[in-house]
C-alpha positions in Angstrom: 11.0 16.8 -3.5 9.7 16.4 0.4 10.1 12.7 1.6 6.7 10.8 1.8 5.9 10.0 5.5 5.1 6.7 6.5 4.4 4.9 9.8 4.1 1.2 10.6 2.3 -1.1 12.1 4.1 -4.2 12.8 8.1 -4.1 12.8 8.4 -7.4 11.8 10.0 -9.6 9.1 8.5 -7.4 6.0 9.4 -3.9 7.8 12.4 -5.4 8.6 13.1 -5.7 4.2 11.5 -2.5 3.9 13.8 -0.4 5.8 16.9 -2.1 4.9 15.8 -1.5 0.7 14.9 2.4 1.4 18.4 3.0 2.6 20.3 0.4 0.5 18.9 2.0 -2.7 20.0 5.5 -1.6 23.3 5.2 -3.0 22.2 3.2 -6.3 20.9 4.4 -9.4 18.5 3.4 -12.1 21.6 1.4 -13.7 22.2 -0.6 -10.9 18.5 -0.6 -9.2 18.4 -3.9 -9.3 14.8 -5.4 -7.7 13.0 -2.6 -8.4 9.7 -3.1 -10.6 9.8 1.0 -10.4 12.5 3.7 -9.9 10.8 6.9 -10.2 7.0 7.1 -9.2 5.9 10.3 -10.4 9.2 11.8 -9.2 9.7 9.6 -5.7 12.5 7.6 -6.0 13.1 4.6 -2.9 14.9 6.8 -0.7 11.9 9.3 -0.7 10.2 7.3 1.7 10.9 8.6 5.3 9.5 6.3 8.5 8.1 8.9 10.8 6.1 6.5 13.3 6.4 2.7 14.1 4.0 0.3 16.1 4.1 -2.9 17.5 3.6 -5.0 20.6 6.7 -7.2 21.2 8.9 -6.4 24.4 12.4 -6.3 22.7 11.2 -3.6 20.1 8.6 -1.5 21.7 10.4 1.7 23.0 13.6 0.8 20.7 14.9 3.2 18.1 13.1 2.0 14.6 16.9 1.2 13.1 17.5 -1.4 16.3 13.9 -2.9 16.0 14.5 -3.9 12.9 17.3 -6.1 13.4 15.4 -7.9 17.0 14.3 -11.2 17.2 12.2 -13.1 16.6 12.7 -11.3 12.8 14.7 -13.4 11.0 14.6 -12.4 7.1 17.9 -11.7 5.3 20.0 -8.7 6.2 21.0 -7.3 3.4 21.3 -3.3 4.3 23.1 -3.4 8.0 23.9 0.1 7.9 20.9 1.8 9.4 21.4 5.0 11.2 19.3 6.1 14.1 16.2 7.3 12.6 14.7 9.1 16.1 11.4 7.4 15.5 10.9 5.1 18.5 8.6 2.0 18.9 5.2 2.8 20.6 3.2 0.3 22.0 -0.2 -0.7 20.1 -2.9 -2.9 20.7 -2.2 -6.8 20.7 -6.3 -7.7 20.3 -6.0 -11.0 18.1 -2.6 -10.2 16.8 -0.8 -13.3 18.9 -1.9 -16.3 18.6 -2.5 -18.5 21.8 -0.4 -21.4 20.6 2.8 -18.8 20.2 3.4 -19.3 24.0 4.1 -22.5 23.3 7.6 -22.0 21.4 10.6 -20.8 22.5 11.4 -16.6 22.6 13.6 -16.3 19.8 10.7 -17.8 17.4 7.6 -16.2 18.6 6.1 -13.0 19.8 6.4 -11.3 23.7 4.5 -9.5 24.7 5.7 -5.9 26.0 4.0 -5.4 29.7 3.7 -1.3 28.5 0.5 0.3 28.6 -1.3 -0.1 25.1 -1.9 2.9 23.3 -5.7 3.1 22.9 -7.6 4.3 19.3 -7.3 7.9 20.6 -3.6 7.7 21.8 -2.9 6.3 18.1 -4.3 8.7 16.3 -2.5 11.6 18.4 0.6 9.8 17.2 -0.3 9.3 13.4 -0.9 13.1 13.7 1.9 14.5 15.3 4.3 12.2 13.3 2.9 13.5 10.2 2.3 10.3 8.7 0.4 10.5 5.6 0.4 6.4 4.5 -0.1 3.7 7.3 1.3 0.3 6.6 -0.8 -3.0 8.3 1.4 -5.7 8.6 0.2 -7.4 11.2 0.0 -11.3 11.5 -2.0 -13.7 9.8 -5.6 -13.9 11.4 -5.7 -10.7 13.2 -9.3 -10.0 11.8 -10.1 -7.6 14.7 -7.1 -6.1 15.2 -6.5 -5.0 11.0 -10.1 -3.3 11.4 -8.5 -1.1 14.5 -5.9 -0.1 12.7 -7.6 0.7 9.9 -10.3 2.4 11.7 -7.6 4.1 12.9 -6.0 5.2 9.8 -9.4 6.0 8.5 -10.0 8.6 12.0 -6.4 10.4 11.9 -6.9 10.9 7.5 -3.9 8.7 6.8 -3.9 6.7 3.5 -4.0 3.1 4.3 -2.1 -0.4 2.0 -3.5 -3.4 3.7 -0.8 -5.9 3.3 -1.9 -8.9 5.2 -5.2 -10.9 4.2 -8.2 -9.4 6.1 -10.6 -7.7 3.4 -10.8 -4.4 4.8 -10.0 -2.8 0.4 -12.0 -5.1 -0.8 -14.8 -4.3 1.5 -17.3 -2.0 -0.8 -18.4 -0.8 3.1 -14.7 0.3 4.2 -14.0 1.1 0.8 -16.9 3.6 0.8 -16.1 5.1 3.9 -12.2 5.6 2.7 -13.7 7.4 -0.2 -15.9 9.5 1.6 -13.1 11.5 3.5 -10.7 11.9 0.6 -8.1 8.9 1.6 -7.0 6.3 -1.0 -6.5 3.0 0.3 -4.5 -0.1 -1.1 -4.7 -3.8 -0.1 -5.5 -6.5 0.1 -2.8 -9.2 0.9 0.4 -8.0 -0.8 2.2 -10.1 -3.7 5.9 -11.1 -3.8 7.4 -10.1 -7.1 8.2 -13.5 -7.7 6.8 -15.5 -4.8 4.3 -18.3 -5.4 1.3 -17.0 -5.7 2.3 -14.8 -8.8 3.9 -17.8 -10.4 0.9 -19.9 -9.7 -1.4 -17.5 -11.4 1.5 -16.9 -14.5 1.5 -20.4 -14.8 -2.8 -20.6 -14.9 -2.8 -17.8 -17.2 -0.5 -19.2 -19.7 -2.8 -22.5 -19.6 -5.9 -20.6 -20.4 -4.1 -18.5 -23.1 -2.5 -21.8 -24.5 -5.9 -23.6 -24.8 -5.0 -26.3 -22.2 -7.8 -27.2 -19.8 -6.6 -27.3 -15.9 -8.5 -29.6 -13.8 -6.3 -30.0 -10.4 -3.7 -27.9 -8.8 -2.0 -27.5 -5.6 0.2 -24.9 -4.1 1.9 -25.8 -0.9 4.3 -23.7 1.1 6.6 -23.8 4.3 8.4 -21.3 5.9 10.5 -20.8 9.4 9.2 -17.0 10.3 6.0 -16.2 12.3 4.1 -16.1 9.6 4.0 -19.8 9.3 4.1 -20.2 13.1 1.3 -18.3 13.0 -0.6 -20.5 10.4 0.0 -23.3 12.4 -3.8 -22.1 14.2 -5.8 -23.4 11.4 -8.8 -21.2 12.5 -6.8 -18.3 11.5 -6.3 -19.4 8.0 -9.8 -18.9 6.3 -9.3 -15.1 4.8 -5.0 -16.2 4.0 -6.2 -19.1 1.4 -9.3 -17.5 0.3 -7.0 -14.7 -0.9 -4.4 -16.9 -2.3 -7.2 -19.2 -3.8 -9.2 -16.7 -5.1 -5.8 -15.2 -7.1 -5.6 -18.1 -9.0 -9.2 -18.7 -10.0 -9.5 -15.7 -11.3 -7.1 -15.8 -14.3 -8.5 -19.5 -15.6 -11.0 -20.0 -18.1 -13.2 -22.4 -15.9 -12.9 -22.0 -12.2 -11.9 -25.1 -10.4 -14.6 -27.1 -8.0 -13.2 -26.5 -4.0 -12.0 -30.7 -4.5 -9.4 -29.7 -7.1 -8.2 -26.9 -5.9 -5.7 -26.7 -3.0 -3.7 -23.4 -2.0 -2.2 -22.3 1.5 0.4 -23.1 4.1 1.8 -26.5 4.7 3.7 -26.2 7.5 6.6 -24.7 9.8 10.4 -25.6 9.9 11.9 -23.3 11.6 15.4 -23.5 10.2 14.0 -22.3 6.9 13.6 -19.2 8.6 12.1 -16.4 6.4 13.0 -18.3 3.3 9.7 -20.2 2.0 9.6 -23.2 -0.2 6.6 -23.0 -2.7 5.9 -26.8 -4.1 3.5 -26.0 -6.8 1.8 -28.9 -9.5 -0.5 -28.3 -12.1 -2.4 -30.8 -14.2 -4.2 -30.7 -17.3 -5.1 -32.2 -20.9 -3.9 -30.6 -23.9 -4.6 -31.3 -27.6 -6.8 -34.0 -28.5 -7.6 -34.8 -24.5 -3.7 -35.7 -24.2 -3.0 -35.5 -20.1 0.3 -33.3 -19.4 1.9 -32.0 -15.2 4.0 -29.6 -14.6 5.6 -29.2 -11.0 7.9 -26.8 -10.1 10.0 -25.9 -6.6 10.4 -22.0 -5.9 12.4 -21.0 -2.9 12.7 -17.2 -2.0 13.5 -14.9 1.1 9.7 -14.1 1.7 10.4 -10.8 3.4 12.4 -9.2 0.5 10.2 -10.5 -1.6 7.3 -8.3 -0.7 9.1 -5.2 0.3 9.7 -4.8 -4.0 5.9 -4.4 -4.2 5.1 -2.2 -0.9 7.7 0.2 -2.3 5.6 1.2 -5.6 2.0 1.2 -3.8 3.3 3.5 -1.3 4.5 6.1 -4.0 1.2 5.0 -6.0 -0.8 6.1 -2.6 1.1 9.4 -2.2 0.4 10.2 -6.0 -3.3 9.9 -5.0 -3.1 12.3 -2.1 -1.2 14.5 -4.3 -4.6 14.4 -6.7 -7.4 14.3 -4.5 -8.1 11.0 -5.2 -9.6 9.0 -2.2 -10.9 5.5 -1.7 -9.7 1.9 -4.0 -6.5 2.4 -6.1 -7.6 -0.3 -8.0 -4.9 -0.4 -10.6 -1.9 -0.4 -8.1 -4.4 -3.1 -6.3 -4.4 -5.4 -8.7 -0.7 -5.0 -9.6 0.7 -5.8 -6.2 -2.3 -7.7 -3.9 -3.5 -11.1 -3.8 -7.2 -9.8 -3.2 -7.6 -6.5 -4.7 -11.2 -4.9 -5.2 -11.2 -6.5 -8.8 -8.9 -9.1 -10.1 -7.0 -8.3 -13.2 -4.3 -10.8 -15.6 -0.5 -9.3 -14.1 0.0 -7.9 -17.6 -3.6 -5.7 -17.7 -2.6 -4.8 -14.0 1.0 -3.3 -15.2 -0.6 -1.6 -18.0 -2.9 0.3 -15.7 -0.4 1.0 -13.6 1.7 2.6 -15.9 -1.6 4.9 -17.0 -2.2 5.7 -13.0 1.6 6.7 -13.0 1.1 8.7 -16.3 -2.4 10.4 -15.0 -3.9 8.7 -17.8 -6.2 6.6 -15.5 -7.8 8.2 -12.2 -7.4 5.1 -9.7 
């Protein structure tokens, strides 16, 4: 079968766990697939996915070979793949709009973004490239908070006819007036805010779903995480935090019987240690009253490598998204949605998502 053509935008952290699990699956099989929610989507096994054009805006990865960028700082997630040929695709400069935070300058290089002094590509530049690359999905992940710069890129997806997953928290998906205009030309669209596979936000909302299924009542929770990658430096600008726990927030009220008042309900970053690196550190409690009014807690400590952890979910909604282009199908996948983002257009439990993933897989289910 012909690869499915992607291009990036960001070649961070998440990229980086991307790229490394296309070409360390190559040589696997189902058998020993291990990670892998999916092997085969509709016939497009992890290897099928070819990176034809990359974007980004730091110095030391801007007009760098994809397979070096990768690997530059101030990425820091787990290398688990090291053996990445050249891939011929070279970094192009993009727009930086409100993609760096102003507080970034205050940390040393190896932990924070620099800026490349190229000349950004504008919208029409970008779309000449997502053209001539071939690129027929566009990934977005760019940092926390960049509310202006995730509608550019997906403005620009939207003008070149390239399918477009959303994986950072800006509602561009769940918009009805993006959505709309997505579904208008033809192009299927993914987002918003991916999952990890087992990160804390999943758990959170396992946890909240079993409570409602178990008849126990949940009146307070909290959900607090730290991390060493830009992400969490990132975070560390409150102001750009509203959309990120709103996402996150919203995941886990939407699976409980009785949503929570704002007071008893607390879900976002805690804060930045650097040597964690890209592991984070979920510290997660839950209380409640069970039979006969009888109080009960759980708390629980989850510690993944965040990066990774996402790159198991990209990998299916990519295939999902070239399964729609194969159909005609344009606008919300909302079963792939629901399966692998924190905000999708309409919230579903994680097993109801699954099911209607496997019927979208199948051709049972249009979207």
């Amino acid at each position: 079968m012909e690869k499915i053509k992607v291009a990036i935008i960001g070649i961070g952290n998440c990229a980086s766990s991307l790229i490394q699990g296309i070409h360390y699956y190559k040589d696997k099989n189902p058998e020993e697939a291990i990670g892998l929610m999916h092997w085969d989507i509709g016939g497009y096994n992890p290897s099928d996915i070819d990176i034809v054009a990359a974007i980004d805006i730091d110095s030391r990865k801007v007009g760098k070979d994809v397979s070096e960028a990768i690997f530059a700082k101030p990425n820091c997630t787990q290398v688990f793949c090291s053996d990445i040929p050249k891939m011929g695709v070279e970094v192009v400069m993009g727009q930086v709009l409100d993609g760096v935070a102003p507080h970034m300058a205050d940390h040393k290089d190896d932990y924070t973004f620099i800026i490349s002094d190229k000349e950004e590509n504008d919208h029409n530049n970008l779309i000449k490239i997502l053209k001539e690359s071939g690129a027929e999905v566009l990934l977005n992940y760019l940092p926390v908070g960049s509310e202006d710069a995730a509608k550019f890129y997906a403005q620009c997806a939207l003008d070149a006819g390239v399918a477009f997953i959303n994986n950072m928290p800006v509602f561009i998906v769940s918009n009805p007036e993006w959505a709309a205009k997505f579904e208008a030309k033809g192009i299927p669209i993914v987002g918003d805010d991916i999952k990890a596979q087992i990160g804390a936000t999943i758990t959170h909302r396992t946890l909240a779903n079993l409570f409602r299924e178990r008849g126990v009542k949940l009146e307070r929770t909290y959900q607090l995480n730290t991390g060493g990658n830009t992400d969490f430096l990132n975070m560390l600008n409150r102001s750009r935090l509203d959309s990120k726990k709103e996402s996150k927030t919203e995941a886990v009220q939407s699976v409980l019987a009785e949503r929570l008042d704002d007071e008893n309900i607390h879900i976002g970053p805690s804060d930045y240690v650097t040597w964690q690196q890209d592991n984070k550190i979920c510290f997660l409690r839950m209380e409640g009253k069970t039979f006969g009014d009888v109080p009960m807690n759980i708390e629980l400590r989850l510690s993944v490598e965040d990066s990774p952890n996402s790159a198991g979910c990209v990998i299916d909604a990519i295939r999902c998204c070239k399964l729609a282009l194969e159909r005609g199908i344009g606008g919300q996948l909302k079963s792939i949605s629901a399966y692998t983002m924190k905000h999708p257009p309409e919230q579903y439990t994680d097993d109801v998502a699954q099911e209607m993933v496997e019927e979208f897989i199948a051709g049972k289910r249009e979207r």
